[in-house]
C-alpha positions in Angstrom: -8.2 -20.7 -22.4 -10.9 -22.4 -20.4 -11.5 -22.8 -16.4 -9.3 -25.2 -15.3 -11.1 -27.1 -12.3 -8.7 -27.9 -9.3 -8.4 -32.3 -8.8 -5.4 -31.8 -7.4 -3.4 -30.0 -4.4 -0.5 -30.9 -6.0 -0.7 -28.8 -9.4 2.7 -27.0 -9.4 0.3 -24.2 -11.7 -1.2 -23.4 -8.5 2.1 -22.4 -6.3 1.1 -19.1 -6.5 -1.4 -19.8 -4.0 0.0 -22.6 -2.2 -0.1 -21.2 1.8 2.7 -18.8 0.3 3.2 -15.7 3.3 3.3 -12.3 1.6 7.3 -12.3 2.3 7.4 -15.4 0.2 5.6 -13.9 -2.2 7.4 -10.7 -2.9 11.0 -13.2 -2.8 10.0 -15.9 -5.1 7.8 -16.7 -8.8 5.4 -19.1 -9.8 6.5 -22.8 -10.6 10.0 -22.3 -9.2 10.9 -19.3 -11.5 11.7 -15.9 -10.4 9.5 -13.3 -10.7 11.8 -9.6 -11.6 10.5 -7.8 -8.7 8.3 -10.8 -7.2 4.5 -11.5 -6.5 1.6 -9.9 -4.9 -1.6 -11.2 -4.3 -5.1 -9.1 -5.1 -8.5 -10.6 -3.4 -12.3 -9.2 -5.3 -12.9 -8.9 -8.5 -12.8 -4.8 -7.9 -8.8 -4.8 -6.3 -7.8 -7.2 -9.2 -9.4 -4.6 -11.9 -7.3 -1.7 -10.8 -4.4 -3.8 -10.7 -5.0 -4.4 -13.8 -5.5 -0.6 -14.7 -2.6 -0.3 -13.5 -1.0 -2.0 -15.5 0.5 -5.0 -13.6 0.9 -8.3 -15.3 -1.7 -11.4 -13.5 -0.1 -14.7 -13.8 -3.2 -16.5 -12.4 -6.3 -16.2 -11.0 -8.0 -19.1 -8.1 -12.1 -18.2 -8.5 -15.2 -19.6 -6.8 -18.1 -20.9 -9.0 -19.8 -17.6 -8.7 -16.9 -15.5 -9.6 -15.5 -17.4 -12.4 -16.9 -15.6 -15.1 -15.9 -12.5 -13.3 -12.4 -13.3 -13.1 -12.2 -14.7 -17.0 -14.0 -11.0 -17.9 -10.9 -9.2 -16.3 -8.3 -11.2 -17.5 -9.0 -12.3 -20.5 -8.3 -16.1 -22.5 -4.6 -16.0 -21.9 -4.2 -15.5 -17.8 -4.8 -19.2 -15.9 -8.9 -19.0 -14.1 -8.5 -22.1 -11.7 -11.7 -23.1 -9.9 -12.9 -25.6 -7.1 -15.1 -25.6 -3.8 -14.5 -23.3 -1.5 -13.2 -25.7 1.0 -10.8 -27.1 -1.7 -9.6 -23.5 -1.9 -9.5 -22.6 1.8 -7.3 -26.1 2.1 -4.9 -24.9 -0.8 -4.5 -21.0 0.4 -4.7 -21.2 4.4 -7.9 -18.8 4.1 -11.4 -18.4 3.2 -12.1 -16.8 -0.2 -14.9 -14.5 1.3 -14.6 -12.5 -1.8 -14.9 -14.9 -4.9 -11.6 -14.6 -6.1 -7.7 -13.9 -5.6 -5.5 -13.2 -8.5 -1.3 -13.7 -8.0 -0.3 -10.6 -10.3 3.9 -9.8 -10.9 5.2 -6.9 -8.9 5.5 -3.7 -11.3 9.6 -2.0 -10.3 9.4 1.0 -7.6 9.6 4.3 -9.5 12.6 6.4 -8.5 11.8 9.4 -5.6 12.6 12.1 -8.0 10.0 10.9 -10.4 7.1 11.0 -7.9 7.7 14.0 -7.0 8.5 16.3 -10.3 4.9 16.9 -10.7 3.5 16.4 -6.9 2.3 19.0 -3.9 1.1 16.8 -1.4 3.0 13.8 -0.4 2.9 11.7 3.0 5.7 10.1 4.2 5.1 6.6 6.1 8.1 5.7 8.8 8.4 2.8 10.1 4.2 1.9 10.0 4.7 -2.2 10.9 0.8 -3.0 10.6 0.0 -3.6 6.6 -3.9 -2.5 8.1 -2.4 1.1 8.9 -0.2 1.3 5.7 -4.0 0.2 3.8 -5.8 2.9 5.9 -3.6 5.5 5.1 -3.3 5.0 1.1 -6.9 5.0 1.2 -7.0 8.3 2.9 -4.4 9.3 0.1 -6.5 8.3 -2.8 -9.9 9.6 -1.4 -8.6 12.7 0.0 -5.9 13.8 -1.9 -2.1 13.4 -1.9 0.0 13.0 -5.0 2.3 10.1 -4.0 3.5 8.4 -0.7 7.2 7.9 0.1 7.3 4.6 2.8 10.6 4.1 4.8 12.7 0.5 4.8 11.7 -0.5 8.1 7.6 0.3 6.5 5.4 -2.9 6.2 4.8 -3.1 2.3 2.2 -1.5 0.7 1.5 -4.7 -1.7 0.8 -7.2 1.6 -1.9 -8.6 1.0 -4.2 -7.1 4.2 -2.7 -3.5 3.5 -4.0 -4.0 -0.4 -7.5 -5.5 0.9 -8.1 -2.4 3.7 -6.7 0.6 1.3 -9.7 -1.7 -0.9 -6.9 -2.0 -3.8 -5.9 2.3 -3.5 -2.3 1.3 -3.0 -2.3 -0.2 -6.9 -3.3 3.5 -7.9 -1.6 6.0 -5.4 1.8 6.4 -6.8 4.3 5.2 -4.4 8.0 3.8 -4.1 10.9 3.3 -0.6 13.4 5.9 0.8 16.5 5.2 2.6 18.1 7.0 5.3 17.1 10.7 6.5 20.0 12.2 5.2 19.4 11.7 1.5 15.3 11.6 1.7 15.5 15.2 3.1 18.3 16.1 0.3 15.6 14.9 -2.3 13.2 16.7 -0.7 14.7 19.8 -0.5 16.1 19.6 -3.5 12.3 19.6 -5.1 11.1 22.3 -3.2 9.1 20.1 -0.2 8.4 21.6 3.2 8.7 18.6 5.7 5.7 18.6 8.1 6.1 15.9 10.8 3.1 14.6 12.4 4.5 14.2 16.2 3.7 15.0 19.8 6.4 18.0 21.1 7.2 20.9 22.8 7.3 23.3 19.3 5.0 21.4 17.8 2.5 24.4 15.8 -1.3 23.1 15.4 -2.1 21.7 12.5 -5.2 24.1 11.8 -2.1 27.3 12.2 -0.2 25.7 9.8 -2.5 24.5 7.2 -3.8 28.3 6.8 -0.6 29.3 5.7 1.4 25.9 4.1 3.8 26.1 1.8 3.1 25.5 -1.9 4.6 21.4 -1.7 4.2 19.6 1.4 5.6 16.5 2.4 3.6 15.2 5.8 5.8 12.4 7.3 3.2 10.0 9.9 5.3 7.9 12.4 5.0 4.2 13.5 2.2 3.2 16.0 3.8 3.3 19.3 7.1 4.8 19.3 6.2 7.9 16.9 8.8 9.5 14.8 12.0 8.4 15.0 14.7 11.1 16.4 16.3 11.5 12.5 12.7 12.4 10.9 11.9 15.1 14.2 15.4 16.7 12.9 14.6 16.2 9.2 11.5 18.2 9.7 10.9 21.8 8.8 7.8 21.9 11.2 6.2 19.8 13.7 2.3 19.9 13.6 0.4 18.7 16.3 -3.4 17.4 15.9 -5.0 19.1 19.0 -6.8 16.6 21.4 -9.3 17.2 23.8 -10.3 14.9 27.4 -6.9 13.8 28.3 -6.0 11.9 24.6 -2.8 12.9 23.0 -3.1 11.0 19.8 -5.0 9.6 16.9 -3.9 5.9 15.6 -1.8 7.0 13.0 -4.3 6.1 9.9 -7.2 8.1 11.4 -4.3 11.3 11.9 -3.3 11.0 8.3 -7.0 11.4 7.2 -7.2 14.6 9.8 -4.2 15.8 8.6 -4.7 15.3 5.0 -7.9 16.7 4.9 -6.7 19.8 6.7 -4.0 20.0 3.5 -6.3 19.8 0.7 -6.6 22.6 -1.2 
C-alpha cells in the first residue's frame, strides 16, 4: 500500500489520531467501529517495534517525511502510513511529533492473574499510581531490573497511556502485566500461588529492606503505593511484611518510581 499524504483534516481514516485523549482511545475504534478491547497509541519507531513484537495489531501509522520509510519497514504494505508537515500533524493530533512517528495499535485482552503468575518470582504490585509518568518509570525499572510481571490496581492510571508507554520507553508492551480487584481476592490469588506480600510503606514494624532482602522468600510480590497518600489501609493488612527504604537527613521517602528501582534491585537475585 503506498504513503497516503494528508490534504485533508477531515479524512475519517485519520480518527485514530484526531485530538483523541487516551480515555477515548482505550473506549472507542477507528472510523466509528469498536475496537474489542480499544486503542492505544505508540510514539518512535523503537516503542512501535516492540509493540509489534508483541504481537499487537497497528491499524495505522501518522509519519513525518523523515520517518516514513521507517514506519512502512515496521508495518509492512497492508497497515495505513499517512504522512504531512509537521505542523499539519501537530494541527490533527494536539502535539508535536518530536519523534517521527505515532502508530494507533488495537489493545491486546489483559491476561488472567493466575496466568502471570504460574511461572513468576518477582512481581510488583502498583496501587493506586495516578501519574501514567510513575506507572512508565516503574515498568521500566521492571524490565531493566528484573521482575516477572506487574499486577496494577483499578484505581492505577493505565499502563498503555500514552506518557506512561513513552517514559517506560515502550517496556510496558513487554513486561507482562494485567488489573486486580479488591484486596480480599488479590491476596487469595496470591496466596494461593505461594507469593510473600512485601509492602513498600512508611510504619512502625516496618523491617529494612536490606534485612529482608537477605533472607526473602522464594516468590515475592512487592506492592508500591500511590504518590501522596501511600498504601491504602487494605494493602498494609494484605501484607505479610512491611519493608522500609532507610532514609538519611530528615527524608522519609523516595517518589515511588525511584523506590521501586531501590527496592527491585535489592530483590534481584
Amino acid at each position: 500500500m503506498p504513503v497516503i499524504p494528508i490534504d485533508s483534516l477531515d479524512d475519517p481514516r485519520l480518527a485514530d489520531f484526531a485530538h483523541r485523549t487516551d480515555v477515548a482511545l482505550k473506549k472507542a475504534g477507528h472510523n466509528g467501529d469498536a475496537a474489542e478491547h480499544g486503542l492505544y497509541i505508540a510514539e518512535s519507531g523503537l516503542v512501535l517495534q516492540r509493540a509489534l513484537e508483541a504481537g499487537h495489531r497497528p491499524r495505522a501509522v501518522l509519519a513525518l517525511g523523515g520517518a516514513v520509510d521507517e514506519a512502512v519497514a515496521l508495518v509492512g504494505p497492508n497497515v495505513d502510513v499517512f504522512s504531512g508537515p509537521g505542523a499539519l500533524l501537530a494541527e490533527l493530533t494536539g502535539y508535536v511529533l518530536h519523534r517521527g512517528l505515532i502508530a494507533s495499535l488495537e489493545r491486546p485482552p489483559l491476561p488472567a492473574v493466575e496466568d502471570l503468575l504460574a511461572d513468576a518470582r518477582r512481581i510488583v504490585i502498583i496501587e493506586n499510581v495516578v501519574d501514567p509518568t510513575n506507572v512508565g518509570a516503574i515498568f521500566r525499572s521492571v524490565a531493566g531490573i528484573g521482575a516477572d510481571a506487574v499486577l496494577v490496581t483499578e484505581r492505577c492510571s493505565d499502563p498503555l497511556y500514552r506518557r506512561a508507554i513513552r517514559v517506560s520507553m515502550g517496556t510496558v508492551l513487554q513486561v507482562p502485566w494485567t488489573r486486580v480487584g479488591d484486596w480480599v481476592s488479590t491476596r487469595a490469588v496470591l496466596a494461593a500461588s505461594g507469593f510473600h506480600v512485601a509492602a513498600l510503606a512508611l510504619a512502625e514494624s516496618a523491617v529494612p529492606l536490606r534485612s529482608f532482602a537477605a533472607a526473602a522468600p522464594e516468590r515475592v510480590a512487592l506492592v508500591l503505593g500511590t504518590e501522596g497518600e501511600g498504601l491504602t489501609p487494605e494493602a498494609i493488612a494484605a501484607a505479610d511484611t512491611i519493608v522500609q527504604i532507610p532514609m538519611r537527613h530528615g527524608i522519609d521517602s523516595l517518589n515511588v518510581a525511584a523506590a521501586s528501582a531501590v527496592a527491585m534491585y535489592a530483590l534481584v537475585e
